[in-house]
C-alpha positions in Angstrom: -62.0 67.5 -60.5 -61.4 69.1 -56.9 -63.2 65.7 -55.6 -61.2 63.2 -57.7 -58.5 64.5 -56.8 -58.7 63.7 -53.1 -60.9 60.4 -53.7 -57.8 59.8 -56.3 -55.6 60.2 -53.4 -57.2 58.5 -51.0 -57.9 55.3 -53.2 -54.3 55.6 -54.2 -53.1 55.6 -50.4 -55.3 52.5 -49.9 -54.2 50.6 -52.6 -50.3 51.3 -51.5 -51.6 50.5 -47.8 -53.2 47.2 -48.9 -50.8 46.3 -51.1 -47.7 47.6 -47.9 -49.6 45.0 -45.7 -49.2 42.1 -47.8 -45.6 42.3 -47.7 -45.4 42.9 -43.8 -47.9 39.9 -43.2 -45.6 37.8 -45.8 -42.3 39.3 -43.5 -44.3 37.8 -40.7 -44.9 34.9 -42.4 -41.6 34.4 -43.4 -40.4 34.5 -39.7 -42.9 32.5 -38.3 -42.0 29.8 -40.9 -37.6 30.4 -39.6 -38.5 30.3 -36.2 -40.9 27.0 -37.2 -37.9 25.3 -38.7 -35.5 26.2 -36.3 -38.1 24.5 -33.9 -38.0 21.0 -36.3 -34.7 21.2 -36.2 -33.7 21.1 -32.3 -36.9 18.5 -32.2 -34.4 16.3 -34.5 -31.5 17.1 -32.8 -33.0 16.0 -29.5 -34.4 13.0 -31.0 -31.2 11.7 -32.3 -29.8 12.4 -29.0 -32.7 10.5 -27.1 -32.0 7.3 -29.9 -28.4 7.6 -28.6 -29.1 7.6 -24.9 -31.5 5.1 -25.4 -28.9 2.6 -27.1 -26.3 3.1 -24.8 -29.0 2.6 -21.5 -29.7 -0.7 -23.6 -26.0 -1.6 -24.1 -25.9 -1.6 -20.5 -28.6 -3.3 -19.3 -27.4 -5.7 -21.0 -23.5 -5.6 -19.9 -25.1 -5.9 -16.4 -27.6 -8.4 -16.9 -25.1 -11.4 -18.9 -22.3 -12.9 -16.5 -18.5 -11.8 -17.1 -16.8 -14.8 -17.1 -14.1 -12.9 -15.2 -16.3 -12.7 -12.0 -16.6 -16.4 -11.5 -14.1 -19.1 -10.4 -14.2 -22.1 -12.1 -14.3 -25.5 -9.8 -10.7 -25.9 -10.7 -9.7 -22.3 -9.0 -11.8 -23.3 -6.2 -10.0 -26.8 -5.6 -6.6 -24.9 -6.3 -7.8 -21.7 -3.7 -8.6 -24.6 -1.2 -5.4 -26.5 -1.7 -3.0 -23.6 -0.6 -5.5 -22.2 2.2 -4.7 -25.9 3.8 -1.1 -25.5 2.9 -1.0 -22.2 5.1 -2.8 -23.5 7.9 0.0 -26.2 7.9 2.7 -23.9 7.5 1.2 -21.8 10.3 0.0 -25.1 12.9 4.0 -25.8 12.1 5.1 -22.6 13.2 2.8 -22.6 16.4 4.1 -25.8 17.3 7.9 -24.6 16.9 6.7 -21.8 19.0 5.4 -24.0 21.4 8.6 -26.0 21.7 10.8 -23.3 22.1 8.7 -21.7 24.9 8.6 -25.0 26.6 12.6 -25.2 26.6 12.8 -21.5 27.2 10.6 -22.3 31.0 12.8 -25.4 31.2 15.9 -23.4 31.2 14.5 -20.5 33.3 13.3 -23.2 36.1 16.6 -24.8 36.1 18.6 -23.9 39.3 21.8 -21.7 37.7 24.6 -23.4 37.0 27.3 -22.2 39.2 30.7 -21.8 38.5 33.7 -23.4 40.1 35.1 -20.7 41.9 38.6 -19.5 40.4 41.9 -21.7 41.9 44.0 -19.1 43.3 47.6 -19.5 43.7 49.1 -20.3 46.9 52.0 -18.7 46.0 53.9 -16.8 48.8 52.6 -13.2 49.4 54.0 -10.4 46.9 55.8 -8.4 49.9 55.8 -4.7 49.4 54.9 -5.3 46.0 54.6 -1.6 44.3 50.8 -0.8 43.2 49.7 2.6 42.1 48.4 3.0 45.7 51.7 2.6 47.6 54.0 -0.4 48.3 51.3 -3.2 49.3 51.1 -6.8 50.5 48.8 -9.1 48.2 49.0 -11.9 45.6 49.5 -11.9 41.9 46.5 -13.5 39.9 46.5 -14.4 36.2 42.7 -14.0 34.9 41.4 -17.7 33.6 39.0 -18.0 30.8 35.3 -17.4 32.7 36.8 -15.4 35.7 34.8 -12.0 37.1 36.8 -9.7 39.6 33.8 -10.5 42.2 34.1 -14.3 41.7 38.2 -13.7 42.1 37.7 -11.6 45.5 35.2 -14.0 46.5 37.7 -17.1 46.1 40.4 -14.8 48.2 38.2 -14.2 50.8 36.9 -17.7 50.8 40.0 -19.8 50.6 43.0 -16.9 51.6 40.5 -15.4 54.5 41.1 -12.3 53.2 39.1 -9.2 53.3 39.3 -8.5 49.7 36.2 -6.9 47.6 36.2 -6.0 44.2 36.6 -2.0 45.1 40.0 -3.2 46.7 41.5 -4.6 43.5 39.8 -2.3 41.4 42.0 0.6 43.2 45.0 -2.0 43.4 44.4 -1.8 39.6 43.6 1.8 38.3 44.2 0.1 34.3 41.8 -2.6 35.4 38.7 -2.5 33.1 36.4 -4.7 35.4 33.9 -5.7 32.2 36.6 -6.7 29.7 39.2 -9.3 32.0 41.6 -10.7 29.6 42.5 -14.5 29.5 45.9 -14.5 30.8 46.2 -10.9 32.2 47.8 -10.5 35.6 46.3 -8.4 38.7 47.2 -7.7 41.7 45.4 -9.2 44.9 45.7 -6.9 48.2 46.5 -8.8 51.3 43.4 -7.1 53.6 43.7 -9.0 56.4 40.4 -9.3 58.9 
């Protein structure tokens, strides 16, 4: 009995080890088999994505490939682009002509000797004696401006048909209020009698 025993045992502890191994190898198994299907199951995945890459590579091969009917201009657009193309370079050969023109009278006027004016008529009248001026009591003639008159063109006609020797500084100061740009039709100033 003293070698049953451990024969007992020892067939007993193979049995249980044979019979714990099945159940690991079948724990194997069964992961093997989950890790198998997970596989299958990404391979399907990516196939169905690959089918739907593939379609839409397709779709657009063929989007490329046919004509849009957008991207071509009929004959009638053609003749109608054509027709106001010509209508600009009309509108733009009648602008460079106008150009033209007015350039042409713009040299015409600038060669043109300048048209002079008539100097202004002075009056004879007699000599303002002692005629009070802001400067002191002084000898000259009263002029009303005329439409067109300057005060240079005015002491010019003094010094031209008085023989005075008048300049535009002397009636200027004969005339503190005088504003020499803005001469008013029918103001009057006073003319100093400068005598050479």
């Amino acid at each position: 009995m003293k070698i049953f025993l451990p024969c007992f045992l020892v067939l007993a502890f193979a049995v249980c080890a044979a019979h714990g191994q099945p159940s690991a190898t079948q724990d194997q198994i069964d992961q093997i088999n989950g890790q198998i299907q997970n596989l299958l199951d990404a391979q399907a995945a990516q196939a169905k994505r690959l089918d739907t890459l593939e379609r839409e590579i397709n779709d657009l091969r063929d989007k490329v490939n046919q004509p849009a009917p957008n991207n071509y201009a009929s004959t009638d657009d053609l003749k109608a682009l054509a027709q106001q193309v010509q209508e600009i370079d009309r509108k733009r050969q009648d602008d460079n002509d106008r150009i033209l023109k007015e350039l042409q009278h713009l040299e015409k006027t600038l060669a043109a000797p300048p048209v002079s004016r008539a100097p202004p008529e002075i009056s004879t009248a007699p000599l303002a004696d002692n005629a009070s001026t802001p400067g002191g009591k002084q000898n000259g003639y009263y002029y009303e401006v005329k439409s067109g008159d300057t005060l240079s063109a005015i002491a010019r006609a003094y010094r031209d048909q008085m023989h005075l020797k008048v300049t535009v500084a002397d009636i200027l100061k004969a005339n503190p209020k005088l504003d020499a740009k803005s001469l008013k039709v029918g103001q009057k100033i006073f003319v100093p009698a400068t005598t050479p």
